[in-house]
FIVO-388527 format. One record per residue (C-alpha): x, y, z; residue in three letters. Coordinates in pm, whole numbers, plus 32768, in hexadecimal, padded with zeros to 4 digits. Layout:
N
{x X	y Y	z Z	res ALA}
...
END
This chain:
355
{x 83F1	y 136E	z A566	res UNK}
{x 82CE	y 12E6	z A621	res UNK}
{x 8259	y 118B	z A5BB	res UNK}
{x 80BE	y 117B	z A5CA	res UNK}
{x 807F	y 1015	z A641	res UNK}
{x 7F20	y 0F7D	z A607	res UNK}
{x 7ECE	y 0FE6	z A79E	res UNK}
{x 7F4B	y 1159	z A77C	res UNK}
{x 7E99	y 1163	z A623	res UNK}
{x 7D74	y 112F	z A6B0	res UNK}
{x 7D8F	y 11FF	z A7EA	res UNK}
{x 7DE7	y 12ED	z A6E1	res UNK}
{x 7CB6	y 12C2	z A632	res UNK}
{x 7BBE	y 12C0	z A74E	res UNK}
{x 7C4A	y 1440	z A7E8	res UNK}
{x 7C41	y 14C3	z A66D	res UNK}
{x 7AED	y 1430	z A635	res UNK}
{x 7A4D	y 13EE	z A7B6	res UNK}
{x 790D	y 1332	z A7DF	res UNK}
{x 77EB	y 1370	z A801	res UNK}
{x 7822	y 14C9	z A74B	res UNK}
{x 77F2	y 15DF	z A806	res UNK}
{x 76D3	y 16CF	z A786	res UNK}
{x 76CD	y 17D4	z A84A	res UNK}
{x 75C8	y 18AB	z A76A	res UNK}
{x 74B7	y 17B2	z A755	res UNK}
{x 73A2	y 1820	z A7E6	res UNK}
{x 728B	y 172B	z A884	res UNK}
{x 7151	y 1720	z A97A	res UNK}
{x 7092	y 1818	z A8CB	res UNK}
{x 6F18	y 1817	z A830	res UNK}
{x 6EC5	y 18DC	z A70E	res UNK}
{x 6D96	y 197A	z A67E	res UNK}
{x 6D7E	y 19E0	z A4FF	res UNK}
{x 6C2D	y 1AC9	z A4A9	res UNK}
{x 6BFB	y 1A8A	z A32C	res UNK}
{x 6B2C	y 1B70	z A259	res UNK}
{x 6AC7	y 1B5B	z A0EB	res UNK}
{x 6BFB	y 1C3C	z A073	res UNK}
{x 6C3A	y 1DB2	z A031	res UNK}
{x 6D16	y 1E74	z 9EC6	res UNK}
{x 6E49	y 1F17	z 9F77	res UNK}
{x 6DAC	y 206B	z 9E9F	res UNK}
{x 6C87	y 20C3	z 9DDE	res UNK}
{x 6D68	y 2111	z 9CAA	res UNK}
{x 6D6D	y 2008	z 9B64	res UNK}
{x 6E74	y 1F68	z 9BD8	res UNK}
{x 6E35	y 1EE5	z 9D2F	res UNK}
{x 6CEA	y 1EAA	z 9CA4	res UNK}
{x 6D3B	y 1DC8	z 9B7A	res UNK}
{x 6E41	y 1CF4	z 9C8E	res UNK}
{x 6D17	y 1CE2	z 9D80	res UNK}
{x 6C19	y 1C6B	z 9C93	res UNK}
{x 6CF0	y 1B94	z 9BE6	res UNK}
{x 6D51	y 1AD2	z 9D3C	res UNK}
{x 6BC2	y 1AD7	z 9DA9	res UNK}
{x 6B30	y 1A62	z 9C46	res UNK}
{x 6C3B	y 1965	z 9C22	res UNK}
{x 6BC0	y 18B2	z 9D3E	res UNK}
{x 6B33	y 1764	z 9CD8	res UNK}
{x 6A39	y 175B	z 9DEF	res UNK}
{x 69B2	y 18A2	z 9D78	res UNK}
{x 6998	y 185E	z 9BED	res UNK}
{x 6987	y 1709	z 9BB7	res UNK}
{x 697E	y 171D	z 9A40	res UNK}
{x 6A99	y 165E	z 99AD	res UNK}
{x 6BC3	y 1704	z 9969	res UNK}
{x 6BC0	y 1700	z 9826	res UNK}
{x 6A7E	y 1792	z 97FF	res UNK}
{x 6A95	y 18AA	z 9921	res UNK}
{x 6C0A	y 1938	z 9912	res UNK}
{x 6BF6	y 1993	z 97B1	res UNK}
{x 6A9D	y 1A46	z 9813	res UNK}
{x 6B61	y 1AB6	z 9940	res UNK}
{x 6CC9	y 1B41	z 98A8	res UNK}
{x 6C49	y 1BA0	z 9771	res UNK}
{x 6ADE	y 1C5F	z 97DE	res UNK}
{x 6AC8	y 1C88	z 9971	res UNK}
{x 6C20	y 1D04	z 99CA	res UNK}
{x 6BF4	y 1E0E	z 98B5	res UNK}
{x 6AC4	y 1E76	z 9922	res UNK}
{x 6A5E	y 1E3A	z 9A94	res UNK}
{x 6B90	y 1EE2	z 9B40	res UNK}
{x 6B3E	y 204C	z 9ACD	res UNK}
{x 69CB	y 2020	z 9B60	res UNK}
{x 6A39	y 1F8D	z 9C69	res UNK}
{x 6B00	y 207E	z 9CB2	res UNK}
{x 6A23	y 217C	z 9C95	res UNK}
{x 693D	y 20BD	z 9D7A	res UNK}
{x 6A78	y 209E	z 9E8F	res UNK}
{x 6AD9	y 2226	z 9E8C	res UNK}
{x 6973	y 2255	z 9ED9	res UNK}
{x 69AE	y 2189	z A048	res UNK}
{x 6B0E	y 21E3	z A067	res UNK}
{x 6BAA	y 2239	z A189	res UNK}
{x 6C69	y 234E	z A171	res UNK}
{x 6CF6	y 236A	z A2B2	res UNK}
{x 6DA2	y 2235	z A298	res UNK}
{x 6DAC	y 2209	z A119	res UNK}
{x 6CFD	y 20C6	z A143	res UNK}
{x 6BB0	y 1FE7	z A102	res UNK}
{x 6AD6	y 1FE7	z A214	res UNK}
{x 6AE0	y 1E86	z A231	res UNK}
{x 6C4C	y 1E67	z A297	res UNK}
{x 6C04	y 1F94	z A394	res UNK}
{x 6AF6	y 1EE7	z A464	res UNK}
{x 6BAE	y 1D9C	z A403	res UNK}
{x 6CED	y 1DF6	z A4B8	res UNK}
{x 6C14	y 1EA0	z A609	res UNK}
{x 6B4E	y 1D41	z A5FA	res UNK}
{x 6C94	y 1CAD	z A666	res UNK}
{x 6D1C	y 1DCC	z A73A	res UNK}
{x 6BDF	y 1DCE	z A7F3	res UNK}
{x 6BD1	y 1C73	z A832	res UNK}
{x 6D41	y 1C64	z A8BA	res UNK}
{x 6CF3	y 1D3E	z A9C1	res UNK}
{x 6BA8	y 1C59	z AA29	res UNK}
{x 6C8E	y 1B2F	z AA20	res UNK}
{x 6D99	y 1BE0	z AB0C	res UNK}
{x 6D7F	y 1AE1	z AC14	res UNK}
{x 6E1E	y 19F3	z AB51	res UNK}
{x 6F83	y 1A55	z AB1E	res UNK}
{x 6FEA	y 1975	z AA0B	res UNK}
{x 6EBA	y 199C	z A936	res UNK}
{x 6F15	y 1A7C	z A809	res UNK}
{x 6E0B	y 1B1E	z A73D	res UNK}
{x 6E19	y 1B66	z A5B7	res UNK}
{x 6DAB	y 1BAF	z A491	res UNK}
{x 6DB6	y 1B89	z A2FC	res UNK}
{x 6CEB	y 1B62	z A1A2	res UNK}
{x 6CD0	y 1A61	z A0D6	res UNK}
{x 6CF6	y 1B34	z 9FAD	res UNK}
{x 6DF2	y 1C6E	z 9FD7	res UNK}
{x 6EDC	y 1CB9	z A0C1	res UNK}
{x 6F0D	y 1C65	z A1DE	res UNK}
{x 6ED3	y 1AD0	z A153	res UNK}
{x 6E7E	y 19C7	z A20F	res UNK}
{x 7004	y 18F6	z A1FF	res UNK}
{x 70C8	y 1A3A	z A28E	res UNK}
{x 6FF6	y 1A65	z A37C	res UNK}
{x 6FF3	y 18CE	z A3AC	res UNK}
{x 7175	y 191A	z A3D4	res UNK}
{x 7160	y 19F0	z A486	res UNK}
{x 70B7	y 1982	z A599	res UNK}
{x 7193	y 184A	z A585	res UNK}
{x 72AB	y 1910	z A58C	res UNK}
{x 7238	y 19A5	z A70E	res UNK}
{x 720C	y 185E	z A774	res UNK}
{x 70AB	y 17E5	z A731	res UNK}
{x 708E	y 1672	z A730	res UNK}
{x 6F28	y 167C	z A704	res UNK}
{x 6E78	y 174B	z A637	res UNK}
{x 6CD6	y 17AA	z A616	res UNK}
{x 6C70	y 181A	z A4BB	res UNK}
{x 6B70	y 1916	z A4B2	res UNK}
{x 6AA8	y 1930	z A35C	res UNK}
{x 69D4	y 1A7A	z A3BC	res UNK}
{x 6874	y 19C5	z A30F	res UNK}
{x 678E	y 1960	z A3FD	res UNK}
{x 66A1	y 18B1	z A2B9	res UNK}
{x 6781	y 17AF	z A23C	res UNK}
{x 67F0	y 178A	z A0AF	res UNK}
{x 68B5	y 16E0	z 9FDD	res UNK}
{x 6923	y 188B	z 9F68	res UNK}
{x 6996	y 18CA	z A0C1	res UNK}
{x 69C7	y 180E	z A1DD	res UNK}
{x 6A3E	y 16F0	z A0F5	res UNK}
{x 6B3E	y 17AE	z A034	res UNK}
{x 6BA4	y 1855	z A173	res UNK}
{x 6C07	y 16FC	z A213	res UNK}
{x 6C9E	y 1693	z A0B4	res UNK}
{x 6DA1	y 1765	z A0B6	res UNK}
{x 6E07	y 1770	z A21F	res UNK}
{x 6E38	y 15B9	z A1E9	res UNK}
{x 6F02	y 1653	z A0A0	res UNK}
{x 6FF0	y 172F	z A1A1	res UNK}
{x 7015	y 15DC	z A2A8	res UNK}
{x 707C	y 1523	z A175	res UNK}
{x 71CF	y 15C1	z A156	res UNK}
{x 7219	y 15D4	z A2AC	res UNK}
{x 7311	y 14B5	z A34A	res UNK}
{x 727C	y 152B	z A49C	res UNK}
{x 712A	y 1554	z A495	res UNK}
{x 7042	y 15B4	z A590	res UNK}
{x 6EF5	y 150E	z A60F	res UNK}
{x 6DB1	y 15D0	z A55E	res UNK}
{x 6C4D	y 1605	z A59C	res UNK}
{x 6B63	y 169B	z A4CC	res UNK}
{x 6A56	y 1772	z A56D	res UNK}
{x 68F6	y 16A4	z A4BA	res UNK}
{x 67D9	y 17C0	z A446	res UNK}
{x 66FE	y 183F	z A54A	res UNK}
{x 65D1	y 18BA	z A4AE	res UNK}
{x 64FC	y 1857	z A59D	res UNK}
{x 65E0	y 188E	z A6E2	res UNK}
{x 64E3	y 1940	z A7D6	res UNK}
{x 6623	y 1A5A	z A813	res UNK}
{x 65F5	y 1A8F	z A6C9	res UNK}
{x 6484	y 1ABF	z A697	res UNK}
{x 6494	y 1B7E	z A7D5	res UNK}
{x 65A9	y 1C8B	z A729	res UNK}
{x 64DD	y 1CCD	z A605	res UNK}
{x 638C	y 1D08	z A6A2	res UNK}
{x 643F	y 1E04	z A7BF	res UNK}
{x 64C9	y 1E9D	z A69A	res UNK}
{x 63CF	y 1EBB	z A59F	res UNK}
{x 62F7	y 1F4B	z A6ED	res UNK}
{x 63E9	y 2044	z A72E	res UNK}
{x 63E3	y 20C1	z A5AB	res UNK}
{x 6259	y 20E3	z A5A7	res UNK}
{x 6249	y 2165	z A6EF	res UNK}
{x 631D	y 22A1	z A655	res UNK}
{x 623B	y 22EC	z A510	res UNK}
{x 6136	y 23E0	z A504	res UNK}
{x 605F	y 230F	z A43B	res UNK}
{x 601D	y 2189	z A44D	res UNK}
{x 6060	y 2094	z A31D	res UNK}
{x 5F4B	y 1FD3	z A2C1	res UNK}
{x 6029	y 1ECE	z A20F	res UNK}
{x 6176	y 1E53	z A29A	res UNK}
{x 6270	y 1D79	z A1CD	res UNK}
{x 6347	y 1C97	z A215	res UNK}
{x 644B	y 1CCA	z A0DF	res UNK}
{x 654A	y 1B80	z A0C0	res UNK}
{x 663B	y 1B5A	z 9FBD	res UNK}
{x 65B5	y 1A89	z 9ECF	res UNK}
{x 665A	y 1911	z 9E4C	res UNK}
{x 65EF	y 1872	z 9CE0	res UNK}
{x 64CB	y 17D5	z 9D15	res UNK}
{x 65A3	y 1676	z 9C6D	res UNK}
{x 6687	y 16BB	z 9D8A	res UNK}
{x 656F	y 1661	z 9E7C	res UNK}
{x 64DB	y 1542	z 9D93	res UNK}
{x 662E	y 14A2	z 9DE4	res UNK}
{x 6600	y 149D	z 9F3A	res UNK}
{x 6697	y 15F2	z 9FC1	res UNK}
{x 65B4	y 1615	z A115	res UNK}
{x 65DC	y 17A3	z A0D0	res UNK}
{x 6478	y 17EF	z A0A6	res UNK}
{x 6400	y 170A	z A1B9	res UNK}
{x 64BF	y 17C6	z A2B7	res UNK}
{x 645D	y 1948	z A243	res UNK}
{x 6307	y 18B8	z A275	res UNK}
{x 6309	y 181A	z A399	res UNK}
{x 63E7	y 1975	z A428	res UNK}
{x 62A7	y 1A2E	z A387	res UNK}
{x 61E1	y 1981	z A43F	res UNK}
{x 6257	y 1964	z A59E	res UNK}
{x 6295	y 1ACC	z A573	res UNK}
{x 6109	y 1B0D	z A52C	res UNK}
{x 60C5	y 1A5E	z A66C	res UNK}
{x 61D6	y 1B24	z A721	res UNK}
{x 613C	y 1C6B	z A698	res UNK}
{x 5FC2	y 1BDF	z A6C7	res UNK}
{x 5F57	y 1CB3	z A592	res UNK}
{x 5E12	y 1C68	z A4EC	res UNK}
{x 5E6A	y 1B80	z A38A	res UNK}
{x 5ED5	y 1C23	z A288	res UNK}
{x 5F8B	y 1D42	z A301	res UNK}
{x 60B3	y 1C82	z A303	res UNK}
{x 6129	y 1C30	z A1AF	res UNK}
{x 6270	y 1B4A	z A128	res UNK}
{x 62DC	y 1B96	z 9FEA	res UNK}
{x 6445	y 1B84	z 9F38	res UNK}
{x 6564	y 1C72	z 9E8C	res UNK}
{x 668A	y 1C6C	z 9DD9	res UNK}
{x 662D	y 1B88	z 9C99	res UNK}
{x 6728	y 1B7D	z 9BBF	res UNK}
{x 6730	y 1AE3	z 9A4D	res UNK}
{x 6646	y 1A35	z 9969	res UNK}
{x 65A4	y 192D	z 9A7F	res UNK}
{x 6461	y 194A	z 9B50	res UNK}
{x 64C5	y 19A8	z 9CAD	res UNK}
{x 63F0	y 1956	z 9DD3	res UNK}
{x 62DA	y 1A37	z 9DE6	res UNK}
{x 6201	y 1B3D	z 9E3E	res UNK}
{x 6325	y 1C1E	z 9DCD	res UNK}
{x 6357	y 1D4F	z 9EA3	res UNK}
{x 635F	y 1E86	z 9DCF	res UNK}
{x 6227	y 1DD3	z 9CF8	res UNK}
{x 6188	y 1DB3	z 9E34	res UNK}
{x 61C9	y 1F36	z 9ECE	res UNK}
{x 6146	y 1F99	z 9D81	res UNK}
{x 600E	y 1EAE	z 9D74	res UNK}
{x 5FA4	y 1F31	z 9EFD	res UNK}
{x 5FBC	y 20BE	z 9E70	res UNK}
{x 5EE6	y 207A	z 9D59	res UNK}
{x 5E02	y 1FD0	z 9DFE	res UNK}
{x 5DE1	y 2101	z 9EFD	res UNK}
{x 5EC5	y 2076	z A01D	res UNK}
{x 5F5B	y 21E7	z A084	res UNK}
{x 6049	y 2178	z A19F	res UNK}
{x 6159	y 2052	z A18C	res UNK}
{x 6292	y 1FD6	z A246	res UNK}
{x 636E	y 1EF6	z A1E3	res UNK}
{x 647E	y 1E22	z A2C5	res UNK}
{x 6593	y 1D3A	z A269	res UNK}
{x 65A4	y 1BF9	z A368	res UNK}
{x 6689	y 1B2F	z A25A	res UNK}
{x 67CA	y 1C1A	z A28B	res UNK}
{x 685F	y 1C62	z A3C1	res UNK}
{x 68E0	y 1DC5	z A369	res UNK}
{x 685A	y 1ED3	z A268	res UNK}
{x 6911	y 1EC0	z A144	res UNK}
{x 6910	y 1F2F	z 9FC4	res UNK}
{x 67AF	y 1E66	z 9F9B	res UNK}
{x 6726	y 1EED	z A0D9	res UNK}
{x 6775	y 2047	z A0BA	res UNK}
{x 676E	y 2086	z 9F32	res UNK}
{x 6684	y 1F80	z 9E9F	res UNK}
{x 658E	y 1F99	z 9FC7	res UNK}
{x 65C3	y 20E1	z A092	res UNK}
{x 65D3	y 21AE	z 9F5F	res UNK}
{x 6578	y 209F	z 9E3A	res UNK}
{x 6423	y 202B	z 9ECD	res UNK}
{x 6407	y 2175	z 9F5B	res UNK}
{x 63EB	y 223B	z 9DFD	res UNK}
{x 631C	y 2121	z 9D78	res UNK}
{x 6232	y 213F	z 9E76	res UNK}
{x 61F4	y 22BA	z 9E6D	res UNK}
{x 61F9	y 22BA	z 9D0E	res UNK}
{x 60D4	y 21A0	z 9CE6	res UNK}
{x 5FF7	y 2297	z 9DD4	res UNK}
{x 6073	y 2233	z 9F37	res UNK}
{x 60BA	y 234D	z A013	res UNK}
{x 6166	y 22CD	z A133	res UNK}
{x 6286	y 21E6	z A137	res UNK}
{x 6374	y 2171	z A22C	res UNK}
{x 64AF	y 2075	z A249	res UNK}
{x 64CA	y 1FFA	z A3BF	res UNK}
{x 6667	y 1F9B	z A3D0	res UNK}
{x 6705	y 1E64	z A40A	res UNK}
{x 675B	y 1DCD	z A563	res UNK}
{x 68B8	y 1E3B	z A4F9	res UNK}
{x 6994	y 1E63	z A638	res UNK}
{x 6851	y 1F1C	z A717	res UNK}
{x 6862	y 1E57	z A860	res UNK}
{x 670D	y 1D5E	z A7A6	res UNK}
{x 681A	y 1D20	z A6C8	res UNK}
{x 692E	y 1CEA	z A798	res UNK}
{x 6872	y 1C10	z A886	res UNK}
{x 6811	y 1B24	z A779	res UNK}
{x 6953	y 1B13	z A705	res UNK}
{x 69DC	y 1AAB	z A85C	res UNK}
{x 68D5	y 19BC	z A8A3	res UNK}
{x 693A	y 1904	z A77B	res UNK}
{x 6AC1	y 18DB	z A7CC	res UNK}
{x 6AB0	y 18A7	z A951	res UNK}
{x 69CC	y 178D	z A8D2	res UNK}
{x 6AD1	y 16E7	z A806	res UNK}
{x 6BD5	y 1738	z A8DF	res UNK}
{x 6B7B	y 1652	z A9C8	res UNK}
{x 6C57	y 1562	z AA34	res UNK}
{x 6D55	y 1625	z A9BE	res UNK}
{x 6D78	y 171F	z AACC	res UNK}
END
């Protein structure tokens, strides 16, 4: 029988248990970047569609009801409703090829593409997610953790800045850090409206689109999504910032006032909504004998369902079927090399310092 004295109890102790652990699969000395879009269903059918809306509307920085006066409106009205339009609206856009949303196609080449500009720094890791959907914002958080990121830049894809977006974007990626032991050192990319990259990427590519046409629109519009207009009596700068990108983007363009026109989309529910609304608008310019319109969205970085279905082929009908005769939706900056070059602009600026 062997006797454990206090000494050999110890020793035993210490080789069982040695110190400092040893951790052989943690990971450290990386940077990571997370690209966050609005959110994408899974699948146009009712199902992903009632999950998807219920995660967006539920958001407290989009409907800032109370509870108690919004979910019943929401579970017993909305979800019963919306998803099957919606849905409708989605296969519309689809893509096929890869049985997904648009949005989460240019989403995912956003980061792909930017990777491969970043290549000369070997332990930057590029990547992307939604804040509503799949993939979310804490895996991907986890993710990048998990291959040794210490420090982290958040991306909310907005360059206007609101309270609907960036906000809730940077919300819930402080919600992921919170459960984490370990957690890395963030930065949050700020909104760059007015960043001369920017400004630059929309006029080459609104240039580009006109330059293709065989006829030349007499009105242009600047289509943003739209905020409640008490949203912006509280302070949210959303408004400011599509104007002052308006603007800047006039000057850029040097067209003569009032070709250039901002107006807003997407209103949803009982409240005013900032204004001049955009279909009310493509229908007041046909009747009042405007024959050729475009219509650009600077507010979202790729074409998605309210790019391609309410404005592509929404505004589009309304427009034609007012009296106008030529209508046309000049894409997104989505991941053309505009695009990608604002993009990068944006991240090698807050990643400096870091690498």
């Amino acid at each position: 029988m062997t006797v454990l004295t206090r000494s050999n109890r110890a020793n035993a102790q210490a080789n069982a248990h040695p110190w400092p652990p040893n951790h052989p699969d943690v990971k450290t000395g990386r940077i990571g970047v997370l690209l966050v879009n609005l959110g994408t269903p899974d699948g146009h059918d009712k199902a992903n569609m009632r999950r998807y809306l219920a995660e967006f509307l539920s958001d407290k920085r989009v409907i800032e009801w109370p509870r108690a006066i919004w979910y019943p409106i929401l579970y017993g009205i909305v979800l019963n409703t919306r998803p099957k339009k919606s849905g409708h609206a989605y296969a519309a856009i689809w893509n096929n090829e890869k049985n997904e949303s648009p949005l989460r196609t240019f989403t995912r080449s956003q980061a792909e593409k930017l990777q491969a500009s970043l290549g000369e720094f070997e332990t930057v890791i590029a990547d992307w997610g939604m804040r509503y959907g799949q993939p979310s914002i804490e895996s991907r958080l986890n993710g990048l953790k998990e291959q040794g990121c210490e420090r982290i830049v958040v991306f909310p894809l907005y360059p206007q800045y609101s309270a609907t977006t960036t906000a809730t974007v940077n919300d819930k990626a402080f919600e992921a850090l919170m459960k984490m032991r370990w957690m890395p050192a963030i930065r949050t990319v700020p909104p760059y409206h007015d960043d001369p990259v920017y400004i630059d990427a929309l006029a080459v590519s609104i240039e580009k689109h006109l330059a293709g046409l065989d006829f030349t629109p007499e009105k242009v519009l600047a289509s943003y999504h739209g905020i409640p207009v008490s949203y912006f009596n509280k302070g949210d700068p959303y408004h400011c910032h599509c104007a002052k990108t308006t603007r800047l983007l006039n000057e850029r363009l040097g067209w003569p006032e009032g070709r250039l026109m901002m107006t807003f989309q997407s209103r949803f529910g009982p409240e005013e909504w900032l204004q001049p609304y955009t279909d009310k608008t493509v229908e007041k310019l046909a009747k009042e004998g405007v024959k050729s319109v475009a219509v650009f969205n600077p507010g979202f970085v790729s074409d998605c369902l309210e790019t391609l279905e309410e404005i592509a082929i929404g505004a589009g009908d309304i427009f034609h079927e007012a009296g106008g005769e030529n209508f046309t939706h000049i894409p997104c900056l989505n991941d053309s090399e505009e695009g990608m070059a604002v993009i990068e602009a944006a991240v090698r600026r807050e990643l400096a310092g870091w690498v």
